[in-house]
Residue, then its C-alpha position, 0 to 999 in steps of 0.5 A: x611219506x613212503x620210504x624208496x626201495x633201494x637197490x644194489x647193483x647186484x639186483x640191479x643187474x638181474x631185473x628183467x630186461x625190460x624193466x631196465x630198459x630205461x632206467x639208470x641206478x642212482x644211489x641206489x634209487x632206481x630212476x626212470x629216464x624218458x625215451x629217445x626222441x628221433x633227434x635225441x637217437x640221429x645226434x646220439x648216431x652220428x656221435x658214434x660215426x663221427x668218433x668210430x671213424x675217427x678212431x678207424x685204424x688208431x688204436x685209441x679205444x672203442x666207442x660205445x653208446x647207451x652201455x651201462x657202467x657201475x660208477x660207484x658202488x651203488x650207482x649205474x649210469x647209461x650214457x648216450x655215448x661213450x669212449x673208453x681207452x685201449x688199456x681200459x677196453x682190455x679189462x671189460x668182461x664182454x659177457x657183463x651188461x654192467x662194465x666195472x670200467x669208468x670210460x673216459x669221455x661220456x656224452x648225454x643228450x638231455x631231452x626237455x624234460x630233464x631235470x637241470x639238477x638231475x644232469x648236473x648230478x650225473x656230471x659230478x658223478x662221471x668226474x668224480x669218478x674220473x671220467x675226463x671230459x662230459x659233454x651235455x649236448x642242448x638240443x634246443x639250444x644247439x649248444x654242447x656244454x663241455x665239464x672237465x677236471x677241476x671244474x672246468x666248464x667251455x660252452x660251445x655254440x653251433x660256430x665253435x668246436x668240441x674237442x678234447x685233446x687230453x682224451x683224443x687228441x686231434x680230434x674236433x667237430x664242428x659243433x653244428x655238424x651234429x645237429x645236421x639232419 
């Protein structure tokens, strides 16, 4: 049986860029994702909008997509999208590719051939580092799964929707708004 080559983050952060183009570090395993699809990039994309306009003029946080965060010490994550707050966007190091930030709503899109156990392993990893909210967006399905602390879980169907009022409050779209093409 071959042994895996483990990285740290440190030699994470120097592979060439196109070798981390597509890959996440995750304890210290380097672990290649799927490309986007078209579908995949335009809910990504219209995440982004949706919440940037949101945010327009409140001075909230930023939001993100497809940036690296160190959320541990041996473990690099890319989420679709993120939002990171006010106080925490003051201590990112603009010039890094790997922000020692934990953001505090992390959205991933799962394609069709990602792993069940793979995507739950990425939502323990984001809350037990304390991010707030995940959501895991089903394309197929048209569903966004919602984690929170304390292992709450919503489901939430193409007539419900998502919001998180502990993250940002007064915020909340129609889940079949991001399936709209």
């Amino acid at each position: 049986m071959a042994s895996k080559t483990l990285l740290t983050v440190e030699q994470f952060d120097r592979l060439p860029a196109e070798e981390v183009l597509r890959y996440e570090l995750d304890r210290g395993e380097l672990v290649a994702g799927s490309g986007p699809s078209y579908q995949h990039n335009y809910i990504r994309d219209t995440i982004v909008w949706l919440l940037r306009s949101f945010l327009s003029g409140k001075r909230l946080g930023e939001v993100i997509a497809e940036q690296e965060f160190r959320i541990d010490h041996d473990t690099v994550r890319r989420p679709d999208v993120a939002f990171i707050r006010t106080e925490a966007v003051s201590r990112i190091d603009r010039s890094k590719s790997i922000l020692d930030v934990i953001p505090h709503l992390v959205v991933e899109i799962v394609s069709p051939n990602d792993a069940a156990e793979y995507v739950m392993r990425k939502v323990d990893q984001y809350l037990a580092r304390g991010v707030q909210t995940v959501w895991i967006i089903y394309p197929g399905e048209r569903k966004v799964l919602v984690y929170g602390p304390n292992d709450e879980l919503r489901v939430a169907g193409e007539a419900k929707n998502v919001e998180f009022p502990a993250v940002l409050p007064g915020f909340s779209v129609p889940v079949s708004q991001l399936f709209e093409e």
